[in-house]
MITORZA-288357 format. One line per field, with one value per residue (C-alpha): x negated, y negated, z; residue number from 1. Coordinates in nm, 2 decimals, m for minus. Example, Ala and Ser with C-alpha at 12.3 -4.5 7.8 and 13.67 -1.06 7.14 Angstrom:
# residues 2
xx c(m1.23,m1.37)
yy c(0.45,0.11)
zz c(0.78,0.71)
gunu c(1,2)
# end
This chain:
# residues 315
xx c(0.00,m0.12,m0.21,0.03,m0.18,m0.18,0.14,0.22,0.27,0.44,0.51,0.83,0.66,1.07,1.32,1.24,0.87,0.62,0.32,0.20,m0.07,m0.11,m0.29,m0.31,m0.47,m0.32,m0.62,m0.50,m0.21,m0.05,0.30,0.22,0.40,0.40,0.35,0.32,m0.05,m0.18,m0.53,m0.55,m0.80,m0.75,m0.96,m1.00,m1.00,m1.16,m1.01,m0.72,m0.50,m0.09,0.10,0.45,0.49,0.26,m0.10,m0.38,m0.76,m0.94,m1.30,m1.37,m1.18,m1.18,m1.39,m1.17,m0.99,m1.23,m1.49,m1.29,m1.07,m1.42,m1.68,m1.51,m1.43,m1.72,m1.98,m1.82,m1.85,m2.22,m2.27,m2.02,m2.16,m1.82,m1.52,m1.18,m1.05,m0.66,m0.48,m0.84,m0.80,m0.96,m1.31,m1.35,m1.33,m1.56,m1.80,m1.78,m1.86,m2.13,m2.36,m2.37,m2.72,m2.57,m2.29,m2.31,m1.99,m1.70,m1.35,m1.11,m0.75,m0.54,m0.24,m0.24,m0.56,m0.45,m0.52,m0.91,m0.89,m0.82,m1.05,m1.38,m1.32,m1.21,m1.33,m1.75,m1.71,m1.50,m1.63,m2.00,m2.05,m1.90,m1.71,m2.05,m2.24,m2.31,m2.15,m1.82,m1.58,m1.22,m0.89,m0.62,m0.24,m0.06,m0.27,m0.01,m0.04,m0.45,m0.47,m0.24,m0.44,m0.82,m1.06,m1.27,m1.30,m1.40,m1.57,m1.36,m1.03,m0.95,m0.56,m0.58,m0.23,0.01,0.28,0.52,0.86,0.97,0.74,0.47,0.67,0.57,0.24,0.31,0.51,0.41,0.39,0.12,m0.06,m0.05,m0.19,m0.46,m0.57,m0.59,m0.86,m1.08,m1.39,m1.44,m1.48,m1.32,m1.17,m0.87,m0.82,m0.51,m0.35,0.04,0.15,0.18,0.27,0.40,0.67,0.68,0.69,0.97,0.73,0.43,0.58,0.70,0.38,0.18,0.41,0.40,m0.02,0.04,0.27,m0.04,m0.34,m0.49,m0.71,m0.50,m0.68,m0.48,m0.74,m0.62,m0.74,m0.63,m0.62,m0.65,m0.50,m0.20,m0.12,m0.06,m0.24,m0.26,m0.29,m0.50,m0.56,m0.80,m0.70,m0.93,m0.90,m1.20,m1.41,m1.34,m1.43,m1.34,m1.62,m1.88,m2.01,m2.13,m2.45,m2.40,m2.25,m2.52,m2.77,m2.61,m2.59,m2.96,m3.08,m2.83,m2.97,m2.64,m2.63,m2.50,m2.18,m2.03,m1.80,m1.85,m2.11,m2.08,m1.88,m1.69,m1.63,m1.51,m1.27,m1.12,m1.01,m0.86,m0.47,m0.27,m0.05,0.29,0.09,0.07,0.42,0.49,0.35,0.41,0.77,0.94,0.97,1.07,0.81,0.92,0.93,0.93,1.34,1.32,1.28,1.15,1.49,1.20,0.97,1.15,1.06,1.00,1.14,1.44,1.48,1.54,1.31,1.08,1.10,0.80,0.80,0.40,0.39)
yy c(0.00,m0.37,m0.56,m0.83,m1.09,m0.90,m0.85,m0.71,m0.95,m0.88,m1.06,m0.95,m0.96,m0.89,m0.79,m0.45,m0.45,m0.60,m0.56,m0.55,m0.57,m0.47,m0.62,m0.99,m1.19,m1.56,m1.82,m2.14,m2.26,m2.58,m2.73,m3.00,m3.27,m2.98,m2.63,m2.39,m2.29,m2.00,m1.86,m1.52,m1.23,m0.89,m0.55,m0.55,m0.86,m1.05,m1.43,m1.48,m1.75,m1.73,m2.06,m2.05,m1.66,m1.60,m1.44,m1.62,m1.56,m1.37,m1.34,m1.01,m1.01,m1.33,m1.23,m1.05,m1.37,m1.63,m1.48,m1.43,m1.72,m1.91,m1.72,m1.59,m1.92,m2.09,m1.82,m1.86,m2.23,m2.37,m2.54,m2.70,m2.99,m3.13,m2.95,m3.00,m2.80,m2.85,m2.65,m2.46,m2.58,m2.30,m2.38,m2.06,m2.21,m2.43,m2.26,m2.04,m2.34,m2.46,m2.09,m2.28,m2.47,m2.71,m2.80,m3.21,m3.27,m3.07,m3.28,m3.10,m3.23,m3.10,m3.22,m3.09,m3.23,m2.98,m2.69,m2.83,m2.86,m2.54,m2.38,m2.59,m2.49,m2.12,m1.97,m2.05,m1.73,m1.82,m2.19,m2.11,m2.50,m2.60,m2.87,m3.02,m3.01,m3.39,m3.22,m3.18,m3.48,m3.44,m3.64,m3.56,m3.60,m3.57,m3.41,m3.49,m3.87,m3.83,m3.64,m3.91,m4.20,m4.03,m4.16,m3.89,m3.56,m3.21,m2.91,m2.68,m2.70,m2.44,m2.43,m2.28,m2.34,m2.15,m1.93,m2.15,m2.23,m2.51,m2.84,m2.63,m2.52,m2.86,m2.74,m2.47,m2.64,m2.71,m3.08,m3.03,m2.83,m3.12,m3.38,m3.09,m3.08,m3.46,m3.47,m3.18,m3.25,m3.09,m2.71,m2.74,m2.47,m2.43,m2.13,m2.03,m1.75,m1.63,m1.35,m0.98,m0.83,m0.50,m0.75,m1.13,m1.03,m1.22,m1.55,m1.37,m1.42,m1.75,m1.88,m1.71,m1.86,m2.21,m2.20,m2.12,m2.39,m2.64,m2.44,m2.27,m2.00,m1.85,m1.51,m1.34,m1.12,m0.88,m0.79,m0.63,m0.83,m0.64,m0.90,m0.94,m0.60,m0.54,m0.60,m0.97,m1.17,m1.48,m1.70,m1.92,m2.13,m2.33,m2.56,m2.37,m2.16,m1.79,m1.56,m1.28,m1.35,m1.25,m0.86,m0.71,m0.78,m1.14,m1.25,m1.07,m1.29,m1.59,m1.49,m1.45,m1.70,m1.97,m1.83,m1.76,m1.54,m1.42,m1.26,m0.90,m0.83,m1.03,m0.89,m0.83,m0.51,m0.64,m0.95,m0.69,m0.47,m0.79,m0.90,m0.56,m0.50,m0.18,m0.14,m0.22,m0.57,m0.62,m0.55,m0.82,m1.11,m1.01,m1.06,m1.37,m1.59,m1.94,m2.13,m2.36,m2.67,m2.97,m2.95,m2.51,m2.26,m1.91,m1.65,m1.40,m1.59,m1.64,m1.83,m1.58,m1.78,m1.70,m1.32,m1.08,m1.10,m0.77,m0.58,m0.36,m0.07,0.01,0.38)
zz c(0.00,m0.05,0.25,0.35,0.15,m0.16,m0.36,m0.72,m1.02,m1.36,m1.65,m1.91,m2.22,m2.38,m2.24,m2.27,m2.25,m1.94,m1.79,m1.43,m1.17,m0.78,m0.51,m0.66,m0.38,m0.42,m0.40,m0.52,m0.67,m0.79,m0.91,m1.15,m1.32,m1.59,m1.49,m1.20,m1.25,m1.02,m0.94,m0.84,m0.74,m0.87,m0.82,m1.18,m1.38,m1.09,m1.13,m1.33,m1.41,m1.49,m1.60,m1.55,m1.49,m1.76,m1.73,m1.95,m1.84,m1.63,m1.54,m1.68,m1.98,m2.16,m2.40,m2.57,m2.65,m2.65,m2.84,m3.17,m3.13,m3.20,m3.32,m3.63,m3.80,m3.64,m3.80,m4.13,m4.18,m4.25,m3.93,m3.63,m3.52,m3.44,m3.24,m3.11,m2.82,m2.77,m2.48,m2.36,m1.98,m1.85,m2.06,m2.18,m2.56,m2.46,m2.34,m2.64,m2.91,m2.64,m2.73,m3.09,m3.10,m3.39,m3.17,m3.09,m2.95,m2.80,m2.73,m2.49,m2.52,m2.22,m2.14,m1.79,m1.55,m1.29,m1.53,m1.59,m1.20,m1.06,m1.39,m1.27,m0.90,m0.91,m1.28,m1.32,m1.46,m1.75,m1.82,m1.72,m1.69,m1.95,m1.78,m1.67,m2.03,m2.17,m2.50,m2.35,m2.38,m2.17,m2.33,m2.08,m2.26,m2.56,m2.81,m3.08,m2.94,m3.00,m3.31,m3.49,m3.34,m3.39,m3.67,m3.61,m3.84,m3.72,m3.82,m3.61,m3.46,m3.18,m3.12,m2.70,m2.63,m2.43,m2.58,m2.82,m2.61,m2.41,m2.57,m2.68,m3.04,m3.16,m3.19,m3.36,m3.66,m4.00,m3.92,m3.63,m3.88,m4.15,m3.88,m3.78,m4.13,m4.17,m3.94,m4.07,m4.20,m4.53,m4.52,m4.15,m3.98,m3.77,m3.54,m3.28,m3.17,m3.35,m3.05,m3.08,m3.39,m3.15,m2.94,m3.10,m3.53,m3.62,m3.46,m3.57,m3.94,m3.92,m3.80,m4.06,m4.30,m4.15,m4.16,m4.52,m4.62,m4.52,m4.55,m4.94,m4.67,m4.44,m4.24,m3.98,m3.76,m3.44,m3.11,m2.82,m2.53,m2.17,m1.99,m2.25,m2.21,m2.62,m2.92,m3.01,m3.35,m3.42,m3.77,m3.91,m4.20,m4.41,m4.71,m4.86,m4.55,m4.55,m4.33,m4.50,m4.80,m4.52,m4.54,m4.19,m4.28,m4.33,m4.01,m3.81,m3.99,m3.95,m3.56,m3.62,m3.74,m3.57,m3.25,m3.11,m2.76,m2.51,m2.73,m2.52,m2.82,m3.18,m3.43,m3.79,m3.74,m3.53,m3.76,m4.02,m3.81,m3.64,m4.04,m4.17,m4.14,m4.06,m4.27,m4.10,m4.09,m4.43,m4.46,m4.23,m4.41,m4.68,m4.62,m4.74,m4.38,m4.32,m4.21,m3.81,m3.88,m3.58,m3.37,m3.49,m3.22,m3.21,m3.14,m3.04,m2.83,m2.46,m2.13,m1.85,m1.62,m1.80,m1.79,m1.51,m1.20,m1.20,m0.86,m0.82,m0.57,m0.47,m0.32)
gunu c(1,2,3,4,5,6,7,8,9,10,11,12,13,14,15,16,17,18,19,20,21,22,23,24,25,26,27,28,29,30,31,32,33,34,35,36,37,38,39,40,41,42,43,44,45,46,47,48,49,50,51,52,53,54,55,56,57,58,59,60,61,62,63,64,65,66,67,68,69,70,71,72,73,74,75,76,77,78,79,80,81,82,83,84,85,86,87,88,89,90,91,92,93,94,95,96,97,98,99,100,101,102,103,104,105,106,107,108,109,110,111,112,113,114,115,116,117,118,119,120,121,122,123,124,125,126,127,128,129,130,131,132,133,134,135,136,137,138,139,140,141,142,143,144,145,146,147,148,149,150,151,152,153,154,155,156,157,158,159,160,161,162,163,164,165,166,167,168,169,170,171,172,173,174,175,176,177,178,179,180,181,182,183,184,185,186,187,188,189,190,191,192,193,194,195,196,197,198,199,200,201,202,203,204,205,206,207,208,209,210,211,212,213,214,215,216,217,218,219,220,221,222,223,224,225,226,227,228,229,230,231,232,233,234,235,236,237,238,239,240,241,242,243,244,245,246,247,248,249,250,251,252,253,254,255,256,257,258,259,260,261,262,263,264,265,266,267,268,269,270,271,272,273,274,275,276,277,278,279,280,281,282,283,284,285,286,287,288,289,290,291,292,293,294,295,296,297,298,299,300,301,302,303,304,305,306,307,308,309,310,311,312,313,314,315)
# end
């Protein structure tokens, strides 16, 4: 049984579908003006973070997540020297585009300071100091508010948001991904997570299809993400970088000779595997989906919050 301090925590992924965790040991939490935003120790993910219900990072799995999310689109354009971060609170993107010796300058749009807070306090093991590097520049808000307003262009965009309900759809709509684009620098690369193609495909589709109205490169790539619970889907679009031009042998060079490090799970295999489809996959984007534009919603995407409490019995 769990000690008194320790309880269970679970997270509906559907209706019919959820994952779990016991002995949780609650370390910090806040209610912002935003979000309820938890840190939590667990026997074996170490640190983790939930927003709103929802489980995002932990110490000994965000690699699976981070790594990809940056690494693929970052190794196939000639050089970042330039990158946005929005969502990312935890500063495990960050840290990621950091491990590239080009990198200049890193801006980290969050819209929640509280998030950045409780990350830089209770998860060195997921931002590694990034919050701390000169490189690293903080823009606490609205990132649709900045990214109209900014004069800047960037080689990389990563998208680190949370999952697309509630306020967060709007930057997930073809009209975030147009102002993304404006501010690319040529051969710039954007990259963001679309859900589960095993529990979210209906949103899975329609966010493919809305990265395609904007962008001529469009490369969906999956991993399976421990602390998601299911396999997971990312994309990187591109007016004219694509990763999937690079062979194995390729990437490993460019890891090579850009003096990249400290990577547990990207390599040029890896690169590869992450890019090929099963075939149910294929099927669904190649079917004809509407893309979500800014006042749509997502039928299959669902608040939490919003369905049946999970009671679970530790024996």
């Amino acid at each position: 049984m769990a000690s008194p301090t320790q309880r269970a925590l679970a997270e509906r992924l559907n209706a019919h579908f959820g994952f779990y965790l016991t002995h949780c040991r609650l370390l910090a939490q806040v209610h912002s003006d935003w979000q309820h935003i938890e840190i939590h120790e667990h026997p074996q993910f170490g640190r983790l973070m939930r927003i709103d219900g929802c489980f995002m990072t932990s110490e000994r799995d965000e690699f699976f997540y981070h790594e990809p999310m940056v690494h693929l689109p970052a190794i196939a354009h000639p050089g970042v020297r330039r990158a946005l971060i929005v969502g990312g609170g935890d500063g495990g993107a960050a840290e990621e585009l950091l491990k590239l010796p080009e990198i200049e300058r890193v801006t980290l749009c969050e819209l929640d300071g509280a998030v950045i807070r409780l990350a830089h306090e209770w998860l060195p093991a997921i931002h590694r100091g990034a919050f701390d590097d000169p490189r690293l520049g903080l823009q606490l808000g609205d990132a649709c508010a900045f990214i109209a307003a900014t004069e800047e262009r960037f080689d990389q965009i990563v998208l680190d948001l949370t999952d697309p309900f509630g306020p967060a759809v709007e930057l997930y709509t073809v009209e975030f991904y147009q102002a993304c684009r404006r501010i690319l620098a040529p051969g710039g690369v954007v990259s963001l997570h679309l859900g589960s193609p095993i529990h979210l495909q209906n949103s899975l589709q329609r966010l493919h299809a809305s990265l395609q109205a904007v962008f001529p490169i469009v490369r969906p790539y999956l991993q399976y993400v421990p602390l998601y619970g299911t396999l997971w889907c990312m994309a990187m679009a591109s007016d004219t970088t694509d990763p999937a031009a690079l062979s194995a042998t390729e990437v490993d060079a460019r890891i090579t000779q850009r003096g990249i490090a400290d990577l547990q799970l990207y390599n040029g295999a890896v690169h590869q595997a992450l890019l090929a489809q099963p075939n149910f996959v294929r099927e669904l984007f190649a079917a004809p989906t509407r893309a979500l534009h800014r006042g749509d919603t997502l039928a299959d995407v669902v608040n939490p919050a919003e369905l049946p409490e999970i009671t679970i019995t530790e024996g």
